[in-house]
Structure formats: structure tokens, C-alpha cells
DSSP file (Angstrom, degrees, kcal/mol; ACC not computed):
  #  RESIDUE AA STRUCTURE BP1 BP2  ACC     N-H-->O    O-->H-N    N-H-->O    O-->H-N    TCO  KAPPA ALPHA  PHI   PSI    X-CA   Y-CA   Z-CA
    1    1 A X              0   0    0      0, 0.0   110,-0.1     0, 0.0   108,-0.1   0.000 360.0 360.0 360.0 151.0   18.9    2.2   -9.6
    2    2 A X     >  -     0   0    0      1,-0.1     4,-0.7    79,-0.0     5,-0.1  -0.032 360.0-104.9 -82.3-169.6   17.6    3.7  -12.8
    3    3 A X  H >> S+     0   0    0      2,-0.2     4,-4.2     1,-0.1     3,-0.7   0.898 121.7  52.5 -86.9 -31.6   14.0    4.8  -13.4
    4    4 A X  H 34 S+     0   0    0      1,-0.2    -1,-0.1     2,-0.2     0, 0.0   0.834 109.8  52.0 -39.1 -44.9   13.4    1.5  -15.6
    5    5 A X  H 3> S+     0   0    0      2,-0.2     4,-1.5     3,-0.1    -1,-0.2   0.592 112.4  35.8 -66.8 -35.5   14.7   -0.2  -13.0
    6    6 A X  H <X S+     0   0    0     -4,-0.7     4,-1.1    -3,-0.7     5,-0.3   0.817 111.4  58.6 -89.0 -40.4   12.5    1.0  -10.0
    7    7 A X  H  X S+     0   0    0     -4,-4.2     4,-4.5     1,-0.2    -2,-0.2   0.881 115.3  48.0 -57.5 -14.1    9.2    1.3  -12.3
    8    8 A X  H  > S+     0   0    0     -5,-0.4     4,-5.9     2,-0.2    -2,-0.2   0.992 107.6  51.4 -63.3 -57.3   10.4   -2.9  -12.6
    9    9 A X  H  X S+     0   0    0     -4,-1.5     4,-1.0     2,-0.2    -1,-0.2   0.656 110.8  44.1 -44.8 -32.8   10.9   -3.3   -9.2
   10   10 A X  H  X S+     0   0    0     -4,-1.1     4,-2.6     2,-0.2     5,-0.3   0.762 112.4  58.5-101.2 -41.7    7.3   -1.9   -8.4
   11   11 A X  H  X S+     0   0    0     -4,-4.5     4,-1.1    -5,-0.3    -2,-0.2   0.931 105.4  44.6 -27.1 -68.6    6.1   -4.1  -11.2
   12   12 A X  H  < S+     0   0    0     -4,-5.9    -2,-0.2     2,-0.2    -1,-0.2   0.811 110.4  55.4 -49.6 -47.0    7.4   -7.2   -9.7
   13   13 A X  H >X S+     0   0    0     -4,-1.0     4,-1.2     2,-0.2     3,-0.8   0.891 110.7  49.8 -39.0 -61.3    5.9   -6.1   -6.1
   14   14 A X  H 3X S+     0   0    0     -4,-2.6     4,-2.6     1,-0.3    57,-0.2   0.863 103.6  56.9 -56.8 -43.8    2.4   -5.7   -7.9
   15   15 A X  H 3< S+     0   0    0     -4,-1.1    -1,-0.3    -5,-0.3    -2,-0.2   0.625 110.8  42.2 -74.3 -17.5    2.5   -9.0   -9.5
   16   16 A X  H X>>S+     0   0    0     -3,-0.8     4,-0.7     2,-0.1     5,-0.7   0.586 111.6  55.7-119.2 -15.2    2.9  -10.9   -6.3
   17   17 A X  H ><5S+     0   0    0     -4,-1.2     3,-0.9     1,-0.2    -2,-0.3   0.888 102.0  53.3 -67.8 -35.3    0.4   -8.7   -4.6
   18   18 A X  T 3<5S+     0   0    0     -4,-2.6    -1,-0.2    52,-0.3    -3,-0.1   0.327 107.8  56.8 -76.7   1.5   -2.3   -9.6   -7.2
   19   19 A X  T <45S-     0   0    0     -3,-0.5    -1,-0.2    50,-0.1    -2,-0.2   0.453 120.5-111.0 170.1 -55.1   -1.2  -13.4   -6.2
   20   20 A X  T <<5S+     0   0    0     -3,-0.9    49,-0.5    -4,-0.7     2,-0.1  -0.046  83.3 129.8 118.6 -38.1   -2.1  -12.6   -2.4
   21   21 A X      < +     0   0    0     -5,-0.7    -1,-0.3     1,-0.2     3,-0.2  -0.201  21.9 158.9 -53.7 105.3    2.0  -12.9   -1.9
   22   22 A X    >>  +     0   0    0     -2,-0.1     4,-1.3     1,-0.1     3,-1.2   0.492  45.6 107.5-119.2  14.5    3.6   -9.8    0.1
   23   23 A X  T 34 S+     0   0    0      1,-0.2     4,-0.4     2,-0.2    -1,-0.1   0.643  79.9  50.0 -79.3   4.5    6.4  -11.2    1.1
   24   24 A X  T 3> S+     0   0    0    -11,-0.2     4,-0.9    -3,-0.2    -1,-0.2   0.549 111.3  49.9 -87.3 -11.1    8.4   -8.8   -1.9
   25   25 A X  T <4 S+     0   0    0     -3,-1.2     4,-0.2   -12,-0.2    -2,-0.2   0.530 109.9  43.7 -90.2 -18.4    7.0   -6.0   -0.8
   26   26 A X  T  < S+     0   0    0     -4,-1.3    -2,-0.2     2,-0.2    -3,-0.1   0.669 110.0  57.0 -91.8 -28.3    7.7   -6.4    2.6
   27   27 A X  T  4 S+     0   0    0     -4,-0.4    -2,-0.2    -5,-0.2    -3,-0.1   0.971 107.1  55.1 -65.2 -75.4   11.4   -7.6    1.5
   28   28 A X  S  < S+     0   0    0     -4,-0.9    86,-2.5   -19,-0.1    -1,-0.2   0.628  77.7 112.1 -44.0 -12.4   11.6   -3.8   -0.4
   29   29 A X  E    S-a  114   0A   0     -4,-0.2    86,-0.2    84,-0.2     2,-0.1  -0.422  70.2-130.3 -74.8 126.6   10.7   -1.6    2.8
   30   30 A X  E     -     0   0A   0     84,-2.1     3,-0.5    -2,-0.1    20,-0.2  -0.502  25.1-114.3 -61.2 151.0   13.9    0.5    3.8
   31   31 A X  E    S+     0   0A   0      1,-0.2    19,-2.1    -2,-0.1    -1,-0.1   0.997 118.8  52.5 -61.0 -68.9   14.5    0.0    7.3
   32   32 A X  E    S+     0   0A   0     17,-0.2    17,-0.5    18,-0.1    -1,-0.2   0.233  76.4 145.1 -26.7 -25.2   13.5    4.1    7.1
   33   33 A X  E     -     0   0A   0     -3,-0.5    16,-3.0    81,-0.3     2,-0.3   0.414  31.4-171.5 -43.5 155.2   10.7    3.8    5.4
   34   34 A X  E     -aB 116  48A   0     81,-1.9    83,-2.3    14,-0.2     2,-1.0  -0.919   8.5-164.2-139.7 131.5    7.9    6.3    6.2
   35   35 A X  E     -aB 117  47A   0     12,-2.1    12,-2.1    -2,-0.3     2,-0.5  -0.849   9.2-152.2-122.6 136.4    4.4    5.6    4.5
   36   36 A X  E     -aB 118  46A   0     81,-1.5    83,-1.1    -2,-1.0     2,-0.5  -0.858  17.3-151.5 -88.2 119.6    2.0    8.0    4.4
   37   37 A X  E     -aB 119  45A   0      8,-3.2     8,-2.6    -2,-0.5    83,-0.2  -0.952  34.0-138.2-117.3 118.9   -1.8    8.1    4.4
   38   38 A X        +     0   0    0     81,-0.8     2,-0.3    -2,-0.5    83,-0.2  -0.198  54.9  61.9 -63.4 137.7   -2.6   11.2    2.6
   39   39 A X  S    S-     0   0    0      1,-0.1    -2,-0.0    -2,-0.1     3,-0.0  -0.949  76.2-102.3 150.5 177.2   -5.5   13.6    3.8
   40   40 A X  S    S+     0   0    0     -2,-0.3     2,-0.2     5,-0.0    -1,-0.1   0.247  85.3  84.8-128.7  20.4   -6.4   15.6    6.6
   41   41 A X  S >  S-     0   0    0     -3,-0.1     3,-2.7     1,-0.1     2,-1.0  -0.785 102.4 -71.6-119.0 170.9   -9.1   13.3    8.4
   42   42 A X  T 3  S+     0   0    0      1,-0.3    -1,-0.1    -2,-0.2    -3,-0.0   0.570 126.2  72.3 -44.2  -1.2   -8.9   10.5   10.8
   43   43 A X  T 3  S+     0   0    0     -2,-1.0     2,-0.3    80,-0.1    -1,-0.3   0.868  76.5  98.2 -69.7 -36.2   -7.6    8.6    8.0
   44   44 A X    <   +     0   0    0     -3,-2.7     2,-0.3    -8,-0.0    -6,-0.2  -0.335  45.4 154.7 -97.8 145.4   -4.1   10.4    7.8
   45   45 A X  E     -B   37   0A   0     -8,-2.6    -8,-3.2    -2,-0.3     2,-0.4  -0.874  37.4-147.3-140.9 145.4   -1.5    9.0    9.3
   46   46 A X  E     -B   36   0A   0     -2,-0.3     2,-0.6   -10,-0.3   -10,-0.2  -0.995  16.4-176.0-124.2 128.4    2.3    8.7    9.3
   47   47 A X  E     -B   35   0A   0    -12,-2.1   -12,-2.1    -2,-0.4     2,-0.3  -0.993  20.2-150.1-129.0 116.8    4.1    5.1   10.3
   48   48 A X  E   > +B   34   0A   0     -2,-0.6     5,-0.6   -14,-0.2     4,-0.4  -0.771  48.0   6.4 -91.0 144.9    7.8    5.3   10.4
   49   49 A X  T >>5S-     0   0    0    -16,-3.0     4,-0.9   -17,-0.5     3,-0.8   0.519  82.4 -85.7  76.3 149.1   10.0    3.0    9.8
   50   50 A X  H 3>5S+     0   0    0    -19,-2.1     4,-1.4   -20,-0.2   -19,-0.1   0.951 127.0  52.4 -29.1 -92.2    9.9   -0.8    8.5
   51   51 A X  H 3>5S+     0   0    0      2,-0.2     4,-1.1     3,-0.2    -1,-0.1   0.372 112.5  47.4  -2.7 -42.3    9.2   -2.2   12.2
   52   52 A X  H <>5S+     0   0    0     -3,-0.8     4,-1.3    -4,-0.4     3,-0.4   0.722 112.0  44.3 -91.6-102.6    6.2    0.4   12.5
   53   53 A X  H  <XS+     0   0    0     -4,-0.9     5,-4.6    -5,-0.6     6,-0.5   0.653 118.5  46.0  -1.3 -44.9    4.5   -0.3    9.3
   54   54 A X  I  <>S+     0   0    0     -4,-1.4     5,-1.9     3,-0.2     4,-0.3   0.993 116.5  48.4 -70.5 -63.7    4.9   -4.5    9.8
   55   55 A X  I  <5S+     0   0    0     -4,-1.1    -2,-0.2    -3,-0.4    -1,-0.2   0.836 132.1   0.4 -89.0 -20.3    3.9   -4.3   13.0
   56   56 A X  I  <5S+     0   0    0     -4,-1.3     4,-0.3     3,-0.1    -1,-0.3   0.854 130.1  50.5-125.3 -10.2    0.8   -2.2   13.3
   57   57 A X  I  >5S+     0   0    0     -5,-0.3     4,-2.2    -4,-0.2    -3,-0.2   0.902 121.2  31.1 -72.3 -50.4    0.1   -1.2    9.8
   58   58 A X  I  ><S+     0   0    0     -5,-4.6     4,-2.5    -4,-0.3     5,-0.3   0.944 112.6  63.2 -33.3 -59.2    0.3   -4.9    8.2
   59   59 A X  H  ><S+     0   0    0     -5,-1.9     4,-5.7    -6,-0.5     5,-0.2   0.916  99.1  48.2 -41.3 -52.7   -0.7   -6.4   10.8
   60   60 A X  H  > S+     0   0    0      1,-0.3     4,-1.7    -4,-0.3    -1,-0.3   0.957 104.1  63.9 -86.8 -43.4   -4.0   -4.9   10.8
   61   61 A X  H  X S+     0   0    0     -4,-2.2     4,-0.7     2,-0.2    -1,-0.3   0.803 104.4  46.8 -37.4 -25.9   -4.4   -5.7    7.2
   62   62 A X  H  < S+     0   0    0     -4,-2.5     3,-0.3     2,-0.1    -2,-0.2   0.896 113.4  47.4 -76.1 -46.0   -4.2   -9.4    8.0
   63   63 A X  H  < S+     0   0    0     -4,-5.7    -2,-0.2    -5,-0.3    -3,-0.1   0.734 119.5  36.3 -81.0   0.1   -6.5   -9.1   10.7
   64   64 A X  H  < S+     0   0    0     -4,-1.7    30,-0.4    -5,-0.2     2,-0.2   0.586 114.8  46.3-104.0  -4.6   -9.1   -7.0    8.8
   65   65 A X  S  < S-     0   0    0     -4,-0.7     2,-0.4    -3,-0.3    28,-0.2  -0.760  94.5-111.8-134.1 163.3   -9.2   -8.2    5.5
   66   66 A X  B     -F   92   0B   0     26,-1.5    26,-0.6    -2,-0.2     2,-0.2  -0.870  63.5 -61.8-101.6 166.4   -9.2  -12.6    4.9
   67   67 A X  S    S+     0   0    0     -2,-0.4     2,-0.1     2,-0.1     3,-0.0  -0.339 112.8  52.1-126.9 137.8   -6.0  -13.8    3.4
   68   68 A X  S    S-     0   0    0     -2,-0.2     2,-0.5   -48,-0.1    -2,-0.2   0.780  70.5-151.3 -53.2 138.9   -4.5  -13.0    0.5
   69   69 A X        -     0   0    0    -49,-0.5     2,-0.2    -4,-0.1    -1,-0.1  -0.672  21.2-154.1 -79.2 128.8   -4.7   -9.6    0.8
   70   70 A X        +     0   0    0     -2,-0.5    20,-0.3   -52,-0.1     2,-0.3  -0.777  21.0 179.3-121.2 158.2   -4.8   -8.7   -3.0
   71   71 A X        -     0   0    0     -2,-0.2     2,-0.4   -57,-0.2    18,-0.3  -0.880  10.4-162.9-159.4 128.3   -3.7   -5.3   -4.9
   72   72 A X        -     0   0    0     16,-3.9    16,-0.3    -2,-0.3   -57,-0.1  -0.567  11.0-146.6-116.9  75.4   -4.1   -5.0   -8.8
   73   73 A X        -     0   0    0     -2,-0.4    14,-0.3    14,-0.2     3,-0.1  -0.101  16.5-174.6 -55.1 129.3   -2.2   -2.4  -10.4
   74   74 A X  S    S+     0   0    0     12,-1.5     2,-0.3     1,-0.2    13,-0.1   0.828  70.0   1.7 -69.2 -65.6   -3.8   -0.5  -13.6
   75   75 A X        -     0   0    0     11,-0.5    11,-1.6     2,-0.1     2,-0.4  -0.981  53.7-150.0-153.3 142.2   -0.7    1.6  -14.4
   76   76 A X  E     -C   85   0A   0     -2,-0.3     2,-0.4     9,-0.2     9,-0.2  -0.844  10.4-173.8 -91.4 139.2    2.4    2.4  -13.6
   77   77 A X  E     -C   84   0A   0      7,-1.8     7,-4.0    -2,-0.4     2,-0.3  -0.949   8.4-162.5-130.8 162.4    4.6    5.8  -14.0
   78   78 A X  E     +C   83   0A   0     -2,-0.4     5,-0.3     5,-0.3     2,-0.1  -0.678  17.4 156.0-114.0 138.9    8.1    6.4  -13.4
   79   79 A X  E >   -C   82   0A   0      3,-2.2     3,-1.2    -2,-0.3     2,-0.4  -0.686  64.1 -46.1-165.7 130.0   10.2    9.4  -12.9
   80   80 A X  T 3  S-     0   0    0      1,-0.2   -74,-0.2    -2,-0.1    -1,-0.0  -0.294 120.5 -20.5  83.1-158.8   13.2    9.8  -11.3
   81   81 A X  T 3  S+     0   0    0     -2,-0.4    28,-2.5    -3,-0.1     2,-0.4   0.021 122.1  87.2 -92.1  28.1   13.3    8.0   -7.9
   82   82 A X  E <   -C   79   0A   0     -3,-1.2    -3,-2.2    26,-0.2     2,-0.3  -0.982  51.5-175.3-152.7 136.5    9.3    8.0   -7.7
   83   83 A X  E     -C   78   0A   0     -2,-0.4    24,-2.3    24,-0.3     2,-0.7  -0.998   9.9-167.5-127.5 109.3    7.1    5.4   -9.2
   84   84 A X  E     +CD  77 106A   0     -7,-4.0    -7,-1.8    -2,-0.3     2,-0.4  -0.767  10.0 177.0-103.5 150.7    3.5    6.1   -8.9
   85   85 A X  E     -CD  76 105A   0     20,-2.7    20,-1.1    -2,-0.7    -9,-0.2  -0.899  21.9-134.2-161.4 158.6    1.3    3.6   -9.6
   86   86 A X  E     + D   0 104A   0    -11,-1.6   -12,-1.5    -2,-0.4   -11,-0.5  -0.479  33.2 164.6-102.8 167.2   -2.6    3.1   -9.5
   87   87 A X        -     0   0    0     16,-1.7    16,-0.4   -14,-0.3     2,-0.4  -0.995  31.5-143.6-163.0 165.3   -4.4    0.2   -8.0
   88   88 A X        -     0   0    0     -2,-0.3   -16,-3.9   -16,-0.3    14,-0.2  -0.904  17.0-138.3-121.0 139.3   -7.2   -1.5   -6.8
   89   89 A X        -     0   0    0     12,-1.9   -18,-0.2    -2,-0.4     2,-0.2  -0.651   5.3-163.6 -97.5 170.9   -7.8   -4.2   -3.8
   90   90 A X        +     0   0    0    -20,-0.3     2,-0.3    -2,-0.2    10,-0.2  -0.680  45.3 139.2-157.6  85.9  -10.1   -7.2   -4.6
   91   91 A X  E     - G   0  99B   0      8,-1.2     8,-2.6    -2,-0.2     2,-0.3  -0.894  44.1-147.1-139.2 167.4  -10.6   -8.2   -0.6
   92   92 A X  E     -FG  66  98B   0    -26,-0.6   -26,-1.5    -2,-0.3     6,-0.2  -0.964  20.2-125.2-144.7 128.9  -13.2   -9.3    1.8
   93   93 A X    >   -     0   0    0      4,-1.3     3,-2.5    -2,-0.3   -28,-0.2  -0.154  36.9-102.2 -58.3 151.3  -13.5   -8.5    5.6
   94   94 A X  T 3  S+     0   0    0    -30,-0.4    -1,-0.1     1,-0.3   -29,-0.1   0.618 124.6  48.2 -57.8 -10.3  -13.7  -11.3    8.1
   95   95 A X  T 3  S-     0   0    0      2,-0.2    -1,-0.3     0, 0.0    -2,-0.1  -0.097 125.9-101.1-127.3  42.3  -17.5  -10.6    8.3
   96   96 A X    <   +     0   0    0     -3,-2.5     2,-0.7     1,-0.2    -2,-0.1   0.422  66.6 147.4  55.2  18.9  -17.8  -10.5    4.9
   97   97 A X        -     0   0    0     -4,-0.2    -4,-1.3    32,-0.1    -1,-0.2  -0.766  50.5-111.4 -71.4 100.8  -17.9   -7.6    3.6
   98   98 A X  E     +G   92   0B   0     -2,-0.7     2,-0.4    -6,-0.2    -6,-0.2   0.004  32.5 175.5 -61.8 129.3  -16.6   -6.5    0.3
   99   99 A X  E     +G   91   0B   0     -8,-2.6    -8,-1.2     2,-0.1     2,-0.2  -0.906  19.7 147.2-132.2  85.1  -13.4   -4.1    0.5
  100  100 A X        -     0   0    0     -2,-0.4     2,-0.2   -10,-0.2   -10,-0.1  -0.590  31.9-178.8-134.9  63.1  -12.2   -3.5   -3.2
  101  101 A X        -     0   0    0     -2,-0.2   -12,-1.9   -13,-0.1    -2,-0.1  -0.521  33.2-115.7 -95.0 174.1  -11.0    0.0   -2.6
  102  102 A X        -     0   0    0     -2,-0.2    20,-0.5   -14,-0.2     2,-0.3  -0.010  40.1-174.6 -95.0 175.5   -9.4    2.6   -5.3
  103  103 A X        -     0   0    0    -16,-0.4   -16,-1.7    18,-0.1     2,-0.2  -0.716  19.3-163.0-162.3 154.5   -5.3    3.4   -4.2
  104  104 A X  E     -DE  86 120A   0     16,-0.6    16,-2.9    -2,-0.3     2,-0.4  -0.751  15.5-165.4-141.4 125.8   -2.8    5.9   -5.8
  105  105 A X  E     -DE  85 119A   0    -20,-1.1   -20,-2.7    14,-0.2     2,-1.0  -0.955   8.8-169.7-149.7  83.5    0.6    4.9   -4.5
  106  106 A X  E     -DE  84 118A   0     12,-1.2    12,-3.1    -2,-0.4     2,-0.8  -0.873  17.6-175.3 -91.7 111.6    3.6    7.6   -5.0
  107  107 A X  E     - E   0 117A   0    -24,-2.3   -24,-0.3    -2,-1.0    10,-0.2  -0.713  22.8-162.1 -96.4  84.2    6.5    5.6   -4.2
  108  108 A X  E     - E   0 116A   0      8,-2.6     7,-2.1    -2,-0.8     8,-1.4  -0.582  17.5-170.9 -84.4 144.9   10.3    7.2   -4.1
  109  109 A X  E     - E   0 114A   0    -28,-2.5     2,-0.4     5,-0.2     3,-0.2  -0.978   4.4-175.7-143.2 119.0   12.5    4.0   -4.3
  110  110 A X  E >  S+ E   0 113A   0      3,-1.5     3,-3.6     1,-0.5   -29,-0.0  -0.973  73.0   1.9-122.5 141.4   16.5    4.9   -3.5
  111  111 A X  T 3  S-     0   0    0     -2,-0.4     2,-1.7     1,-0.3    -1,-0.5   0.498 137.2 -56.2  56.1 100.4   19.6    1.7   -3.9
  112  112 A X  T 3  S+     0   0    0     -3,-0.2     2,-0.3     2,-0.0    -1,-0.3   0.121 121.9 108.3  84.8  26.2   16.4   -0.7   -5.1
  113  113 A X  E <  S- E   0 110A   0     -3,-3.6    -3,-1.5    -2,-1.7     2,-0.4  -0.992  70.1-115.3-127.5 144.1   14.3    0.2   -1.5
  114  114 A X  E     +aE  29 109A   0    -86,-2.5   -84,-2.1    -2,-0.3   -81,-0.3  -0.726  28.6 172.7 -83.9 148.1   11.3    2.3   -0.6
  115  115 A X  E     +     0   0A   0     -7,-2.1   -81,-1.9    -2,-0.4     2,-0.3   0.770  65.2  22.8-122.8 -63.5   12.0    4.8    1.3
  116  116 A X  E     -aE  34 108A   0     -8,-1.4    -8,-2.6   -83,-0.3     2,-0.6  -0.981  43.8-172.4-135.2 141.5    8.1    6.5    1.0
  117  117 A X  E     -aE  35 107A   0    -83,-2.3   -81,-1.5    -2,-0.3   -10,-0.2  -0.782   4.6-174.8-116.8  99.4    5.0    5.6    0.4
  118  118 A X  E     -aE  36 106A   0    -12,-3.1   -12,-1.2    -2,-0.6     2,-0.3  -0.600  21.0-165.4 -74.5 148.2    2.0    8.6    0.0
  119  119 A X  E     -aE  37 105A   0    -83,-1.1   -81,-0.8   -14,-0.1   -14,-0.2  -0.884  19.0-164.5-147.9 141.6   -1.1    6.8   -0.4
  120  120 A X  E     + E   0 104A   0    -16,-2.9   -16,-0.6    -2,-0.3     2,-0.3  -0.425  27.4 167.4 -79.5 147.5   -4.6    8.3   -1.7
  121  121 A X        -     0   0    0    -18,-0.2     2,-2.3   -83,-0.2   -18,-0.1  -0.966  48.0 -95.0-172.1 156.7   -7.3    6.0   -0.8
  122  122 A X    >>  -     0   0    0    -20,-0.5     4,-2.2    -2,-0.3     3,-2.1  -0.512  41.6-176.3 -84.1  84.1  -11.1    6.1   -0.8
  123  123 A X  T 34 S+     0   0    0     -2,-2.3    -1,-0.2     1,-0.2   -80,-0.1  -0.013  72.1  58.5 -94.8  51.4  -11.6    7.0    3.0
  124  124 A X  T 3> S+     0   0    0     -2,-0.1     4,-0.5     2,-0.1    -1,-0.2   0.482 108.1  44.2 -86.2 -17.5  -15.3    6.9    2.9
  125  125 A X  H <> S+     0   0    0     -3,-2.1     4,-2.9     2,-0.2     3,-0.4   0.877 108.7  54.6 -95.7 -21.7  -15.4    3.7    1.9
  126  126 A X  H  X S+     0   0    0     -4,-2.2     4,-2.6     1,-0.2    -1,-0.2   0.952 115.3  51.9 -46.8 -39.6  -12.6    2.7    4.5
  127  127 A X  H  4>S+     0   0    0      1,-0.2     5,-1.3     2,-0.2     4,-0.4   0.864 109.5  38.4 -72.0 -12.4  -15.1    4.3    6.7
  128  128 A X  H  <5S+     0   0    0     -4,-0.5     3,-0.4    -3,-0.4    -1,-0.2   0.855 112.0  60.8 -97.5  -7.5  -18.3    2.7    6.0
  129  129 A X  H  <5S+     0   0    0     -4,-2.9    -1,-0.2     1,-0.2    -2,-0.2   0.989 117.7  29.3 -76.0 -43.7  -16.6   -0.9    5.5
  130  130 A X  T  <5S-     0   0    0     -4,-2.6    -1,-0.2    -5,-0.3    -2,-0.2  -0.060 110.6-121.6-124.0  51.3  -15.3   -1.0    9.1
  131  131 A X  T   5 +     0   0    0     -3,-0.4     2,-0.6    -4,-0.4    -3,-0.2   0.724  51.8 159.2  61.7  50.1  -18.2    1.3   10.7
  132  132 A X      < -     0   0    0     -5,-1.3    -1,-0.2    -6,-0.1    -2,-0.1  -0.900  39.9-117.0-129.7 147.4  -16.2    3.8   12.0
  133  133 A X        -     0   0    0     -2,-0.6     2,-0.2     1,-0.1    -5,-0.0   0.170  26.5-121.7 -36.8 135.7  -17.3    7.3   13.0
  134  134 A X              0   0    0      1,-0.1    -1,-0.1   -93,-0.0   -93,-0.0  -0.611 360.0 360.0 -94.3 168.0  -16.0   10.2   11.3
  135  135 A X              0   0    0     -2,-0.2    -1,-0.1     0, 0.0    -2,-0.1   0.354 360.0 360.0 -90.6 360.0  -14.2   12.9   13.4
């Protein structure tokens, strides 16, 4: 796919996350996939594969956050195989807490799948919304 093509692709993904809808992002995961959470502190984390990611990274976004799970993209760039793009959540935890944290999303996208996803994310506030101790 061209770079037009992929920044499109990740376009389209956003637009049905801001919706509450993931079932196009979930459609795009390479069976390979590896998603990243960037850092060194108990936040960072590597989930391989499609399988891993659905089942215990998704997952635990459904059960932590109330349904639709929201994501708003600001901006996109393109280069290449790699679509970065920045975003925001607009969610609320099952005991009502507000979760509208900050994301930067480098995506490399081969044959119209993602393959990897780094993501930057504000993990203080992941910690203080679901109260857990730092290491």
C-alpha cells in the first residue's frame, strides 16, 4: 500500500473509534502484530501477536473503561510504512472516573495490516485512574 493509502487506512480506524466502533481496528491487526507500550516503568509492555492483544489487552479495555471505548485523533503523519498519529480518549471507568488520556500511536502498516503499534501514553495518569502503585 502506498503512504496515502495507509495514512487513509488509519484515518478510517480513527473515525470509527471516535464512534465507540473497533471492530476496524481490530479487523487491521496482522496476525503478527506486536504493540508496544513505550517506557521503562510498570507501564511497558510488549503483547505479541493479534490473539494476545484481543485477548488480554482489549479485553481489559472493555472491562475498565464503560463502552464505547472512544479515541479522537488530532493529526495524522505518514511516511513510508509508518503512520503516526496523535490522539486523545474521552472515556469513563466503571466507577466513574474520568480517563481522557493523551496517546502518540507510531504505527508501521505492511499489505494494508498493522504489523506494530509503539504507544506513548500518560502513565501517571493511567496510574492514578486505576490506583495502582508505582514500582
Amino acid at each position: 500500500m502506498s503512504v496515502i493509502e495507509n495514512k487513509h487506512l488509519m484515518q478510517e480506524i480513527f473515525s470509527e473509534l471516535s464512534r465507540g466502533n473497533d471492530q476496524p481496528f481490530i479487523e487491521a491487526m496482522a496476525e503478527d502484530m506486536q504493540w508496544i507500550w513505550m517506557g521503562s516503568g510498570q507501564w511497558s509492555k510488549v503483547f505479541d501477536g493479534k490473539k494476545v492483544i484481543v485477548d488480554q489487552l482489549w479485553s481489559a479495555v472493555r472491562t475498565t473503561l464503560v463502552p464505547p471505548y472512544k479515541a479522537i485523533a488530532h493529526r495524522f503523519i505518514a511516511d513510508e510504512d509508518y503512520v503516526v498519529v496523535e490522539a486523545s480518549g474521552q472515556n469513563t471507568t466503571p466507577d466513574g472516573k474520568t480517563y481522557n488520556n493523551k496517546y502518540c500511536w507510531v504505527c508501521r502498516i505492511w499489505a494494508g495490516k498493522i504489523h506494530e503499534l509503539r504507544e506513548y501514553m500518560d502513565t501517571d495518569l493511567v496510574t492514578k485512574t486505576f490506583n495502582q502503585k508505582t514500582a
